[in-house]
C-alpha positions in Angstrom: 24.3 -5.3 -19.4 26.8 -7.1 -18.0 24.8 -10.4 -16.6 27.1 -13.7 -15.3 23.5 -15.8 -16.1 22.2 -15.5 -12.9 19.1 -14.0 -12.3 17.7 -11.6 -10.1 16.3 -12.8 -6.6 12.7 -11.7 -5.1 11.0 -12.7 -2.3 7.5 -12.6 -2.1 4.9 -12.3 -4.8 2.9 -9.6 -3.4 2.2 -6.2 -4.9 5.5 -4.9 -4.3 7.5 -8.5 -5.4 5.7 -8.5 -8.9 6.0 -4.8 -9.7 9.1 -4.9 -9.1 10.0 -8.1 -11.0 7.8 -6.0 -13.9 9.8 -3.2 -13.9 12.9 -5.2 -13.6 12.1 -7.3 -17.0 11.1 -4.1 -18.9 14.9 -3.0 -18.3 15.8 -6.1 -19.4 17.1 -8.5 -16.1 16.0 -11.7 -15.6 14.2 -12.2 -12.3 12.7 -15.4 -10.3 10.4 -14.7 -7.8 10.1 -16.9 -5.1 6.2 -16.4 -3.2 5.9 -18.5 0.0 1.7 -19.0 -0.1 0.4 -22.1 -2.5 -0.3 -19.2 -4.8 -0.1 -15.7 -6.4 -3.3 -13.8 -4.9 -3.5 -10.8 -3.1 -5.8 -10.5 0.5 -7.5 -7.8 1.1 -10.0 -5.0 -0.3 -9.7 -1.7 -1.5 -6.8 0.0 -1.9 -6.5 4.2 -3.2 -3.7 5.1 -5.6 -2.6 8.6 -5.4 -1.7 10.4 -8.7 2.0 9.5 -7.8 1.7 5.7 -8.5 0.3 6.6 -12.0 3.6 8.3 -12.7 5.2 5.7 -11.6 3.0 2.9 -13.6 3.2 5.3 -16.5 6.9 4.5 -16.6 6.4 0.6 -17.1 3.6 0.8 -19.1 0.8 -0.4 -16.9 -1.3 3.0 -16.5 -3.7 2.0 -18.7 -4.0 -1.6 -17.5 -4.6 -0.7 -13.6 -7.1 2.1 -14.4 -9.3 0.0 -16.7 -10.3 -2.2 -13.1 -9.9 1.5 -10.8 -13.1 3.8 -10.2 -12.2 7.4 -10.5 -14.1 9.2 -7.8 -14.8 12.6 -8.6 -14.3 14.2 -4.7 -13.1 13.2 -1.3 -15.1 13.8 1.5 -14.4 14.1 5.3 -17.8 14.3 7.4 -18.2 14.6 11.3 -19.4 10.9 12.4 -21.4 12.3 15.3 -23.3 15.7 13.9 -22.9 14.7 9.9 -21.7 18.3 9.0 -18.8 18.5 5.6 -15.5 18.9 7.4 -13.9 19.1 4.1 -14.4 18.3 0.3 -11.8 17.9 -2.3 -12.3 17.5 -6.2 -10.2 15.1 -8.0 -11.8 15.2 -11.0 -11.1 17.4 -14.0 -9.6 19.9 -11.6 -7.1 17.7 -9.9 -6.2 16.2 -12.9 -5.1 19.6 -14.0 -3.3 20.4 -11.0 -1.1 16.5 -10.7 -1.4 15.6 -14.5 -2.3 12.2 -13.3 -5.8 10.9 -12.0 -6.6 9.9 -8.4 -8.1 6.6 -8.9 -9.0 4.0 -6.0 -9.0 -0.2 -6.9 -9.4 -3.8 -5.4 -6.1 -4.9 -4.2 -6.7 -8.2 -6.0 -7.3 -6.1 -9.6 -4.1 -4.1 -9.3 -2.2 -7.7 -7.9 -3.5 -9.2 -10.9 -2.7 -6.5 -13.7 1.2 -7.1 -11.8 0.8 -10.9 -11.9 -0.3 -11.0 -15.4 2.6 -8.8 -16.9 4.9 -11.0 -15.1 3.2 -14.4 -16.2 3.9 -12.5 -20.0 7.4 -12.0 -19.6 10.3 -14.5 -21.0 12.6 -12.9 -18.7 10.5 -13.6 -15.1 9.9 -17.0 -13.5 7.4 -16.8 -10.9 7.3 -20.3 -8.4 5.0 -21.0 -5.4 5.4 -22.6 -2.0 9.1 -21.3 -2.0 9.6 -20.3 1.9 12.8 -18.6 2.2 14.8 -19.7 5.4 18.2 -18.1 4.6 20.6 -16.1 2.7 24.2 -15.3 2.2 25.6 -12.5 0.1 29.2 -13.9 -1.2 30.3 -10.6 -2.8 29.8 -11.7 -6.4 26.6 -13.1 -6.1 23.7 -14.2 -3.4 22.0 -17.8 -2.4 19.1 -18.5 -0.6 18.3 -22.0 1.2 14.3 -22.3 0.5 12.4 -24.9 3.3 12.8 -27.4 1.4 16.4 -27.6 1.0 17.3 -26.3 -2.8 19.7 -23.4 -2.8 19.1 -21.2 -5.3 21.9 -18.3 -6.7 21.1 -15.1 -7.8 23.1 -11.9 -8.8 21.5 -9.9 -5.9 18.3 -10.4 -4.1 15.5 -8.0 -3.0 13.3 -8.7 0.1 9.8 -7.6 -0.9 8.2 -10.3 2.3 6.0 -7.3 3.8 5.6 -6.1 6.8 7.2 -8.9 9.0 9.9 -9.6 6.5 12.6 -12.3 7.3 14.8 -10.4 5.0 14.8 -7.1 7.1 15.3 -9.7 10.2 19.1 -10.3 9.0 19.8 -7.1 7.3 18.2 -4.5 10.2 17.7 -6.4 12.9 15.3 -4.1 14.4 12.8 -6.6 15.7 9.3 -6.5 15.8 6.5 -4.3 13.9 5.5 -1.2 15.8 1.7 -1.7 17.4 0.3 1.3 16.5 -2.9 0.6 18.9 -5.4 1.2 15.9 -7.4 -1.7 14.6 -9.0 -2.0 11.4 -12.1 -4.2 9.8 -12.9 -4.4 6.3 -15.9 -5.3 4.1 -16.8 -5.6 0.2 -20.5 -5.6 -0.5 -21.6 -5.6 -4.1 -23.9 -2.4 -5.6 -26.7 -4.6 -5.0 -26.1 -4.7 -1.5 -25.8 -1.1 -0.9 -29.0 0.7 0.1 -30.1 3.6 -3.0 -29.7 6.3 0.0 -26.3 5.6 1.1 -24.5 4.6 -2.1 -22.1 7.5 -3.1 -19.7 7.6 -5.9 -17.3 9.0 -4.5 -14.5 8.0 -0.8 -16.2 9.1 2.0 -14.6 9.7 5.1 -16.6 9.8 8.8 -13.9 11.0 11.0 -15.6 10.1 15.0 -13.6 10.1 18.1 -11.0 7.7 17.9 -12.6 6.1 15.0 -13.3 7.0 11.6 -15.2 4.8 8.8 -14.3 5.2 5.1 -16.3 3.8 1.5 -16.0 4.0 -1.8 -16.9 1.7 -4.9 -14.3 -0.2 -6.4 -13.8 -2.6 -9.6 -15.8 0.2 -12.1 -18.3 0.5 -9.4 -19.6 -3.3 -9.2 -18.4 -3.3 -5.9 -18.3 -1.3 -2.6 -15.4 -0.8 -0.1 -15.8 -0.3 3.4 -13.4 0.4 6.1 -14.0 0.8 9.8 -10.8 1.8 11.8 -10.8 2.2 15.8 -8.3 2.1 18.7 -8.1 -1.4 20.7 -5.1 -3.1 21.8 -6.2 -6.5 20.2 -3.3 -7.9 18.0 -3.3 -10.5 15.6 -0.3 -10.9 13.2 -1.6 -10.9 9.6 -4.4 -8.9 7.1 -7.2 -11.3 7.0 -8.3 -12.5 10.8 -12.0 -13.2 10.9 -13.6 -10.3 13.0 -15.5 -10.2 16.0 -18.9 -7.4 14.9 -19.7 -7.0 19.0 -16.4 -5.0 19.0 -17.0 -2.9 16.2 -20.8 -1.8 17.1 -19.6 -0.7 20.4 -16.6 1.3 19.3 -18.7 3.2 16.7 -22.0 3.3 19.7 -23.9 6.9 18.8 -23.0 7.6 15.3 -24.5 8.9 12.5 -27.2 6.3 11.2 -25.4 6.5 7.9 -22.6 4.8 9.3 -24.2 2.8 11.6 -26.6 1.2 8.6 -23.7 0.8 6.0 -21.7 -1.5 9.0 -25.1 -3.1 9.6 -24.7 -4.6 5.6 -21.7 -6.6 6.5 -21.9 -10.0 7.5 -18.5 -11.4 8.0 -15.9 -8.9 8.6 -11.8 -9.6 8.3 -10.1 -7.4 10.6 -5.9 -6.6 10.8 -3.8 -4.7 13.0 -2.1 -1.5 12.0 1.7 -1.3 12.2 4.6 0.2 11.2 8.0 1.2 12.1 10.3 4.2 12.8 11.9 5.1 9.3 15.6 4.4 8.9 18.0 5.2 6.1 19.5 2.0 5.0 18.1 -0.9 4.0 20.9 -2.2 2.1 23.6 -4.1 2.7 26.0 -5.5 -0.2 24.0 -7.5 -2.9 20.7 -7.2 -0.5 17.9 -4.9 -0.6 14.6 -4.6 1.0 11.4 -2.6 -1.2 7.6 -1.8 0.3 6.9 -2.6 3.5 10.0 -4.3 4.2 12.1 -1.3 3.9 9.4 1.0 5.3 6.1 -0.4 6.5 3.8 2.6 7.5 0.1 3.1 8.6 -3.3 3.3 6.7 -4.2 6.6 6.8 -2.4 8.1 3.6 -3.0 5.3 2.0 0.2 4.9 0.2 1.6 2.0 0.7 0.7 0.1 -2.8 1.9 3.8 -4.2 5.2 3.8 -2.7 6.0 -0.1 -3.1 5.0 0.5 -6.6 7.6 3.6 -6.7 10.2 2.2 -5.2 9.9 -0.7 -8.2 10.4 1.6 -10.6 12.8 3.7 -9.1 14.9 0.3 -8.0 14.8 -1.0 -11.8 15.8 2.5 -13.4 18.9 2.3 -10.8 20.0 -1.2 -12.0 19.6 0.0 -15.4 22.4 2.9 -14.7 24.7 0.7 -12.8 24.0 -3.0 -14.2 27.6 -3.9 -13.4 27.9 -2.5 -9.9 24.1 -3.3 -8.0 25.7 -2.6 -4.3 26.2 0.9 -5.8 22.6 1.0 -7.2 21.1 -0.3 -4.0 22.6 2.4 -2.3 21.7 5.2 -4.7 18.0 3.9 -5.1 17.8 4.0 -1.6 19.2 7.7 -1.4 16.4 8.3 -3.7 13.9 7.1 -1.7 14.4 7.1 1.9 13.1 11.0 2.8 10.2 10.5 0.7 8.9 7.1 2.1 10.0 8.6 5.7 7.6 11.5 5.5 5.0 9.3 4.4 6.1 7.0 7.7 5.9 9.8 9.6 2.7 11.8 8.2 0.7 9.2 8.3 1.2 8.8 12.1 0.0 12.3 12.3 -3.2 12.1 10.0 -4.2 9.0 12.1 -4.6 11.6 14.9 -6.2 14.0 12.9 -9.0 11.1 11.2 -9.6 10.0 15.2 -9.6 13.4 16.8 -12.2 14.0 19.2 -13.5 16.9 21.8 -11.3 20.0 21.7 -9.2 18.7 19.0 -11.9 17.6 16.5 -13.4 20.9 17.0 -10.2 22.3 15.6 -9.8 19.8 12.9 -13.0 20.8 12.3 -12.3 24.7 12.0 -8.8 24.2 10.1 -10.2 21.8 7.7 -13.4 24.2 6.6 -11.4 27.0 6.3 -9.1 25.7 3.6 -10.0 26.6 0.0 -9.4 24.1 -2.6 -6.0 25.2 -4.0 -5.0 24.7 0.1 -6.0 21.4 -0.1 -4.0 20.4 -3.3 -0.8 22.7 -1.8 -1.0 20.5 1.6 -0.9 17.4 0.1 1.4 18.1 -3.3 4.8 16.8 -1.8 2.7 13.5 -2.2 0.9 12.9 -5.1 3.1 15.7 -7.0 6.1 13.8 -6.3 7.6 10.0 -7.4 
């Protein structure tokens, strides 16, 4: 590889910034990633990851690592939040694993953040530094610099913007202004197996689709703990994932439900709530020696739960271009994003539509209803194989 010393540039230390500083070691360039917060930890709960990101981990050797934290549920289950009837129930046990090749596995963000973090902290080649606020950058042609807040410029051979969903990055590169308010809200809870009632602990996701809401659970961290996810419409916004939430708000969105629902909320006592954005897909995200990966480059809602999966592919598929065109990254910035732009569009796009479908209600639910029960198994896996058959 043709290197003039200087490393590669990433900013922000999330899930996305340290797979794809991992993936970037194993083919061998030096990275240094710079993380704004005081330290490396990841906010949040639990997160699902679709067969597709074990391809993708499979290629950087880290499948084994993220699924010894996962829980492997064996079905997923969509149920009516007002009469409690099965709208739909798919295996992804033995029999998925059949049809994907890879297992369908669901983890604490932190768990999956810290298998990333820990590869890193083992590499020679990665240098990972806190409380490093990017405030600008310039792409000279031959090689990048960022200012950082507190004055050091620091060089790099090309630099990746990995800063989320309100990158600064994209700010310069797209321009496109602020996230897209979706209108959806969401709260989330971890209680441990303790503090789960016998009756209502179930070992596998569980979805209650109501009108205009829907609730979701699972266990995570080998089943010590328990996820739980209330989504609703409201116009409240507050930028960020971990705003302390207000519970009046929630027990009057989800007013009439099934008393399954209504005694797994009552188990929470302090709820964080975030807003659910995204933005319209676009097809470049690059410009010169500058990339964006994850959320940056295509920030999406909730509700296919992919976007750990497809920041996690876009690592790998970012590193594997590099590795083909070491001398020439404007070239492989351009071809990874070729690669990748359709499939993290649909995904954009889709998720949009299964929002609708979780928070359908009246008429429409009925139908959801009626089209969901009517599909066998094998139609399940077909509808959803450009997904999690895909990388």
């Amino acid at each position: 590889m043709a290197a003039n010393g200087l490393p590669i540039l990433i900013v922000g230390g999330g899930i996305g910034g340290l797979a794809t500083a991992y993936a970037l070691a194993h083919k061998g360039f030096p990275v240094r990633v710079l993380e704004q917060a005081p330290e490396f930890r990841e906010v949040g709960a639990g997160i699902q990851l679709g067969p597709n990101i074990f391809r993708a981990l499979e290629r950087i050797g880290l499948k084994d690592a993220v699924l010894a934290d996962a829980w492997q549920p064996g079905g997923l289950e969509m149920r009516d939040a007002i009469t409690g009837e099965v709208i739909t129930c798919m295996p992804l046990g033995e029999r998925a694993l059949k049809r994907f090749e890879q297992p369908y596995a669901v983890t604490h963000r932190a768990d999956i953040h810290g298998t990333f973090l820990k590869g890193c902290q083992n590499s020679n080649l990665i240098t990972l530094e806190n409380d490093q606020r990017v405030d600008h950058f310039a792409d000279h042609g031959d090689e990048v610099t960022v200012t950082l807040q507190s004055g050091e410029r620091a060089k790099g051979r090309a630099l990746i913007g990995c800063d989320g969903m309100w990158s600064r990055v994209r700010e310069k590169i797209v321009g496109d202004g602020p996230p897209r308010i979706s209108g959806h809200i969401a709260y989330r809870g971890v209680l441990t197996r303790q503090q789960v009632p016998e009756d209502l602990w179930r070992p596998d996701m569980t979805i209650w689709a109501g009108p205009r809401t829907h609730f979701v659970h699972y266990p995570l961290r080998r089943g010590e703990l328990y996820n739980l996810v209330a989504v609703f419409h409201s116009d409240k916004y507050v930028e960020g994932w971990n705003a302390e939430a207000d519970p009046e708000e929630l027990f009057a969105r989800f007013k009439g439900q099934r008393p399954e629902v209504l005694r797994m909320l009552e188990r929470i006592e302090t709820w964080r709530m975030w807003v659910l954005c995204d933005r319209e897909p676009i097809k470049e995200w690059s410009q010169g020696r500058v990339t964006l990966l994850g959320d940056a480059a295509h920030p999406m809602l909730q509700y296919l739960a992919q976007g750990a999966c497809m920041a996690t592919e876009d690592a790998v598929v970012l590193s594997e271009c590099m590795a083909e065109q070491p001398d020439d990254l404007p070239a492989a910035f351009r071809a990874y994003q070729e690669q990748r732009y359709l499939r993290t569009g649909r995904v954009q796009i889709m998720a949009r539509l299964y929002g609708e479908f979780y928070h359908a209600r009246g008429v429409a639910a009925e139908l959801r209803n009626q089209f969901l029960q009517a599909r066998s198994v094998d139609d399940a896996y077909d509808g959803i194989a450009w997904l999690y058959g895909g990388m």
